[in-house]
C-alpha positions in Angstrom: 80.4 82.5 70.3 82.3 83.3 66.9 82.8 86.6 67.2 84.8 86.0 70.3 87.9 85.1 69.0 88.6 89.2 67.3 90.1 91.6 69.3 89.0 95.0 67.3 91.6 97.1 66.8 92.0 100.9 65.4 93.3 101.3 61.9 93.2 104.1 59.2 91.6 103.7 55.4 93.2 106.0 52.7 91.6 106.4 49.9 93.8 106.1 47.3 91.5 107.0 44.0 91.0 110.6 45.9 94.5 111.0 46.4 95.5 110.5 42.5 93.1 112.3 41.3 92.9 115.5 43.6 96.4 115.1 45.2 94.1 115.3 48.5 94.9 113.1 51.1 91.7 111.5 52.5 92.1 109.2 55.7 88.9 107.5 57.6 89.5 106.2 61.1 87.9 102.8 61.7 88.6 99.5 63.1 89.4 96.1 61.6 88.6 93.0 63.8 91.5 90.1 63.6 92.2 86.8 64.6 95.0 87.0 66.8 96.0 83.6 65.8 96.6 84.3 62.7 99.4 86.8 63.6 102.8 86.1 62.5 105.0 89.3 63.6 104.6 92.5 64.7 107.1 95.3 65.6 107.0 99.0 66.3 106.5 100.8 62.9 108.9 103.4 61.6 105.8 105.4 60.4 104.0 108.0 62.3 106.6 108.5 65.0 106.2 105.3 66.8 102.9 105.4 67.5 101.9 102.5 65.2 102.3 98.9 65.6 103.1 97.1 62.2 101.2 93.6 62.0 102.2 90.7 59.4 99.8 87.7 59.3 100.9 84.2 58.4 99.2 84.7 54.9 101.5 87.5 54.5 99.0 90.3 54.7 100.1 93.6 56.4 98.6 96.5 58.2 99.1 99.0 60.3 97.3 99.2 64.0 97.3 102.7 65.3 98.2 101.4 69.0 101.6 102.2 70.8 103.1 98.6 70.5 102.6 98.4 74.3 99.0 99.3 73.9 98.8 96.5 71.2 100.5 94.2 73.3 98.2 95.2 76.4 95.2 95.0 73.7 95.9 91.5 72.7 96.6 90.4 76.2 93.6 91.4 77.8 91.7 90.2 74.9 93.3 86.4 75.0 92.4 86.6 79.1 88.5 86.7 78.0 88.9 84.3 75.1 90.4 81.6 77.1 
């Protein structure tokens, strides 16, 4: 199956329109499904005390996956176990 090769992970939308033009900070938790393949770096992020894991892809995209990096490392793990 094609869907197979995403691991779904936990991320936050902000809505940047709201924010300039109410100075209201809207956030909207969701998830974002990823190739793992196409992973190119990750590292604990310095945002939100730790609890973040900061992902760069190979076409230099960014984002930030609300997972402990251990969690994110467990995450992607498991996930490669059923893929294979």
């Amino acid at each position: 199956m094609f869907t197979q090769r995403f691991v779904k992970l936990p991320i936050k939308l902000y809505d940047v329109d709201h924010k300039e033009l109410t100075g209201a900070e809207i956030t909207k938790d969701t998830y974002q499904c990823i190739n793992p393949f196409e992973i190119s770096a990750y590292r604990p992020s310095d945002e939100n005390e730790g609890i973040c894991t900061h992902v760069t892809f190979k076409n230099g995209e960014h984002m930030l996956i609300y997972l402990h990096i251990s969690d994110f490392e467990k995450t992607l793990n498991d996930h490669m176990k059923i893929s294979i």
